[in-house]
Backbone bond lengths (Angstrom), bond angles and torsions (degrees), N, CA, C in turn:
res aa  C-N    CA-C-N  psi(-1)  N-CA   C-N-CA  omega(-1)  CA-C   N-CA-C  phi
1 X - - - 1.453 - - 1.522 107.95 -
2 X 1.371 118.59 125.81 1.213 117.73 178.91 1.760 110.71 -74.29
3 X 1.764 100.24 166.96 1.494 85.53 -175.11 1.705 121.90 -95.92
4 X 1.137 108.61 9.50 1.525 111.64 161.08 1.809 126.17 -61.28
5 X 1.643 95.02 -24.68 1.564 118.23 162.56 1.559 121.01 -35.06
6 X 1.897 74.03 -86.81 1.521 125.57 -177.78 2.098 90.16 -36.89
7 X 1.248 117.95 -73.50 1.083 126.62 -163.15 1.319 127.24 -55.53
8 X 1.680 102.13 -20.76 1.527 112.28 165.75 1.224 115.09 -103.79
9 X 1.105 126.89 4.85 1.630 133.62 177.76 1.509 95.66 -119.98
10 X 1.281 129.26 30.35 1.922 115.32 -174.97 1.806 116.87 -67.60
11 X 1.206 91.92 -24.24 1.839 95.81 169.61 1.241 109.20 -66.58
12 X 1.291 118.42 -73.38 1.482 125.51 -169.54 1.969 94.69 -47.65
13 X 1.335 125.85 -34.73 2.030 113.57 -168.20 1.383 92.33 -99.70
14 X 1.494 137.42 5.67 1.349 104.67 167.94 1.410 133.76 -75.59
15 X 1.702 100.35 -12.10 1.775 111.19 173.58 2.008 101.73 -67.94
16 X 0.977 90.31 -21.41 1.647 93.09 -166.00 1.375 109.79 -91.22
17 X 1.523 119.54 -16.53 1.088 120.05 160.14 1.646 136.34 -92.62
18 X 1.088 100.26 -9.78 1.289 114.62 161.21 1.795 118.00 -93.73
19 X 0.958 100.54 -13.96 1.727 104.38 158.69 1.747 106.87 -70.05
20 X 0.921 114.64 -43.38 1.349 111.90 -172.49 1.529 128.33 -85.71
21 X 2.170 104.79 -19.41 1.328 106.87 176.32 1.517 94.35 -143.30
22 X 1.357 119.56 67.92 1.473 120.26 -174.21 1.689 121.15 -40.57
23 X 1.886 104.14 -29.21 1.460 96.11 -172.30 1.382 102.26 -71.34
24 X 1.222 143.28 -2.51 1.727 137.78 -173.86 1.466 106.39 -66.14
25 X 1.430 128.80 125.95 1.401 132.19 -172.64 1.846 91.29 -85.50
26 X 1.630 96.16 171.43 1.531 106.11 171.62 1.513 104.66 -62.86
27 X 1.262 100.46 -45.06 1.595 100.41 -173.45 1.832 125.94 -62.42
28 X 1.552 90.99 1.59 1.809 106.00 179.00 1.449 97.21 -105.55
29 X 1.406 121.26 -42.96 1.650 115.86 174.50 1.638 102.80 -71.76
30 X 1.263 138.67 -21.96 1.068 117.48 177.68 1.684 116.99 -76.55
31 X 1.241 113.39 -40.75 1.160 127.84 161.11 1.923 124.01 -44.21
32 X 0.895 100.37 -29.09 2.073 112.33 -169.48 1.260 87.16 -74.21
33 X 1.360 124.11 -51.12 1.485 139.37 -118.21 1.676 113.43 -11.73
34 X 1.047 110.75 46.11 1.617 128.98 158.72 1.118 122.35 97.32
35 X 1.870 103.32 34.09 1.529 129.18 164.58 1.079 107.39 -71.82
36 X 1.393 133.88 121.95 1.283 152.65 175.44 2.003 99.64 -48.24
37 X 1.786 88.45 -65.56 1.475 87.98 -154.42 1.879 90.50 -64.11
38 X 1.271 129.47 -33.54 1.605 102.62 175.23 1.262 140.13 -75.52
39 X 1.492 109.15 -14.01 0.902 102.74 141.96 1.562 127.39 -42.06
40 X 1.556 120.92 -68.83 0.925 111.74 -161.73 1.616 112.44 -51.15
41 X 1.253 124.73 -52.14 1.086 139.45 -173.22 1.433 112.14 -38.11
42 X 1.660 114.12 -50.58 1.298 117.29 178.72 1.438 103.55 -64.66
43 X 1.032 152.27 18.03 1.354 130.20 -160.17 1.609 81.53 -145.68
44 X 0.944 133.45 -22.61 1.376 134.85 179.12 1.795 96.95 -80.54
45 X 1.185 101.15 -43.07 1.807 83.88 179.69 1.302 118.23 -88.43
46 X 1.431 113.15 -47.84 1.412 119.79 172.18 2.212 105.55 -40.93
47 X 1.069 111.95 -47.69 1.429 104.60 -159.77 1.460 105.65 -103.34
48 X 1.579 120.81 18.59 1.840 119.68 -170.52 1.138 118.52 62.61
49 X 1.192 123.56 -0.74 1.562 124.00 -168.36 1.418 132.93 -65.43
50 X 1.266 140.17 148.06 1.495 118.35 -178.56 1.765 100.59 -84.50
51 X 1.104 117.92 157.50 1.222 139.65 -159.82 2.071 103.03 -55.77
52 X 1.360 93.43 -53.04 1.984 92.93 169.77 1.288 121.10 -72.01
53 X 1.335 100.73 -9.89 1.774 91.82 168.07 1.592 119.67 -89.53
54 X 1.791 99.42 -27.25 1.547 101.45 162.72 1.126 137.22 -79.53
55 X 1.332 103.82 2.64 1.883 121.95 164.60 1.290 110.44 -104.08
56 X 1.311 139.75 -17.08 1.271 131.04 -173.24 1.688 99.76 -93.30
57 X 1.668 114.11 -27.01 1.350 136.08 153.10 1.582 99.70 -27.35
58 X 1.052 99.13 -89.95 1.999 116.54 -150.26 1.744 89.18 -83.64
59 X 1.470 128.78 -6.78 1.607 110.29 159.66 1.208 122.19 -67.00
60 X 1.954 112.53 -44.44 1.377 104.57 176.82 1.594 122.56 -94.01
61 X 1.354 112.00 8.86 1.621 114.07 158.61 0.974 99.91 -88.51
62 X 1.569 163.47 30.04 1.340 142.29 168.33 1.899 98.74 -124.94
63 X 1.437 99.37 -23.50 1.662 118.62 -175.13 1.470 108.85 -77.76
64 X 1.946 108.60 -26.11 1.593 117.70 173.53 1.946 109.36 -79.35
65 X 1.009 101.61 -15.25 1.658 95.80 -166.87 1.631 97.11 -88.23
């Protein structure tokens, strides 16, 4: 699913994104609101991650939907 989708449907993928990175608060999905790159970002801080692992992260959760 491309993210022009994702970005107009962000209500309906925030259950789906919190399946996949539970520590993300509402106040981090409210914030993304179905920005790719904040996503990534949040998931890079929230989870310690280096930055290509939090994009290769949110490439193949967006490649599963």
């Amino acid at each position: 699913m491309n993210w022009d989708q994702i970005k107009g449907n962000w209500m309906q993928f925030k259950g789906k994104v919190r399946e996949s990175w539970g520590d993300l608060t509402d106040d981090d999905l409210a914030r993304i609101e179905g920005n790719q790159e904040q996503l990534v970002g949040r998931v890079q801080e929230r989870y310690g991650i280096a930055r290509e692992e939090a994009e290769r992260q949110v490439k193949e959760w967006a490649n599963r939907l």
